[in-house]
C-alpha positions as CSV (number, residue, x, y, z in Angstrom):
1,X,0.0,0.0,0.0
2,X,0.9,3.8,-0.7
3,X,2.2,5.7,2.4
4,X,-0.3,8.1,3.5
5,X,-0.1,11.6,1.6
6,X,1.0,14.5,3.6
7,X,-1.8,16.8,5.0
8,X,-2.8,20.0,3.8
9,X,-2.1,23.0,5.8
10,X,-6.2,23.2,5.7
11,X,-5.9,19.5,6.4
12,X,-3.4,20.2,9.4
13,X,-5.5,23.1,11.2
14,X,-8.8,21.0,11.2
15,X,-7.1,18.1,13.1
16,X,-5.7,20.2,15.3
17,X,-8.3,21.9,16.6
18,X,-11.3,19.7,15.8
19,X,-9.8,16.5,16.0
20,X,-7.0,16.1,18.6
21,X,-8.3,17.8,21.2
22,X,-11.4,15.3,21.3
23,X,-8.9,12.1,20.9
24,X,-6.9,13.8,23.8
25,X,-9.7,14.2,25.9
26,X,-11.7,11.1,25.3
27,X,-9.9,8.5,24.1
28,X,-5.7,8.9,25.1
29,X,-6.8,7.9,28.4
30,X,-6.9,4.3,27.3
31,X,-5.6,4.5,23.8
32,X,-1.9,6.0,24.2
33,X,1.9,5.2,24.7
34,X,0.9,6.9,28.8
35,X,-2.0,4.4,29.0
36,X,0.5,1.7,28.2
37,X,2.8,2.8,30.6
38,X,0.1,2.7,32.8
39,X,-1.1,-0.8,31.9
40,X,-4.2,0.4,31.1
41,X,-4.3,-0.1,26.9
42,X,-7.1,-1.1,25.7
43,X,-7.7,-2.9,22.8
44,X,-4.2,-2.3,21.1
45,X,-5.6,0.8,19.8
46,X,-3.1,4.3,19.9
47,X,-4.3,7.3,18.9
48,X,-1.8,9.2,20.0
49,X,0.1,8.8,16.4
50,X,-0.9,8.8,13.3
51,X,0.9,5.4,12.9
52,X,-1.2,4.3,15.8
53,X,-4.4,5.4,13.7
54,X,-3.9,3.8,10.8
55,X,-1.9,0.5,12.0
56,X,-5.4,0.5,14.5
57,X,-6.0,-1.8,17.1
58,X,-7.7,-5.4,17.8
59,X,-10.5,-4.3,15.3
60,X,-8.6,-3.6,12.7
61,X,-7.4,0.5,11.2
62,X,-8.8,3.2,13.2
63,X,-8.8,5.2,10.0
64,X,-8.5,4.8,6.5
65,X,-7.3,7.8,4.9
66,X,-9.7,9.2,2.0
67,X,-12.1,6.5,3.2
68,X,-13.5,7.3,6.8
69,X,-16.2,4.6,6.6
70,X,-13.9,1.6,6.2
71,X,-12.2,2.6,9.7
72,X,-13.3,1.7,13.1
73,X,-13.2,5.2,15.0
74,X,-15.4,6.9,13.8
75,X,-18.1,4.7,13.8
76,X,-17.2,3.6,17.1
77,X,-17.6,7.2,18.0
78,X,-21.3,7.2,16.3
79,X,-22.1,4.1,18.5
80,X,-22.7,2.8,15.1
81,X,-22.4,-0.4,14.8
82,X,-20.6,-3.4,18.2
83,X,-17.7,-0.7,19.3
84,X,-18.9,2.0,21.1
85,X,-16.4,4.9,22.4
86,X,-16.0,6.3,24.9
87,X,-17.6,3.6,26.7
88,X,-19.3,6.0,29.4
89,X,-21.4,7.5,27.1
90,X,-22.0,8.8,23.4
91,X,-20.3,12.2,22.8
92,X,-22.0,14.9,21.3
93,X,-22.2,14.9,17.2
């Protein structure tokens, strides 16, 4: 498979301030290289890299670039479908 295209600086300034800060918030807690340290990974899933993204977890990719319905977050965010994330409850759309 083709490496990932770089982002866009549009690309780059959505991510940062739409996306990271609700993967920060919500899912690094049990989806990160700290949650690891703290043996508290879940699923094998990091999204604290884009790496971790798109390598994914127990489920399979977290995201497939240019194809956001083949990967497992964001339907796992939508409680759309087996996974749902965060477990404590849907967030908002």
């Amino acid at each position: 498979a083709d490496p990932p295209k770089p982002l866009t600086p549009a690309e780059t300034e959505f991510f940062e301030k739409r996306i990271r800060p609700v993967l920060t918030e919500h899912c690094a807690g049990c989806h990160s290289a700290g949650a690891e340290k703290a043996k508290k990974l879940k699923g094998g899933l990091y999204v604290d890299t884009r790496a971790g993204l798109l390598t994914g977890g127990d489920s399979g990719p977290a995201v497939v670039p240019g194809k956001p319905a083949e990967g497992t977050l964001l339907a796992s965010l939508k409680y759309d479908g087996d996974l749902k994330m965060p477990p404590k409850g849907k967030l908002p759309d």
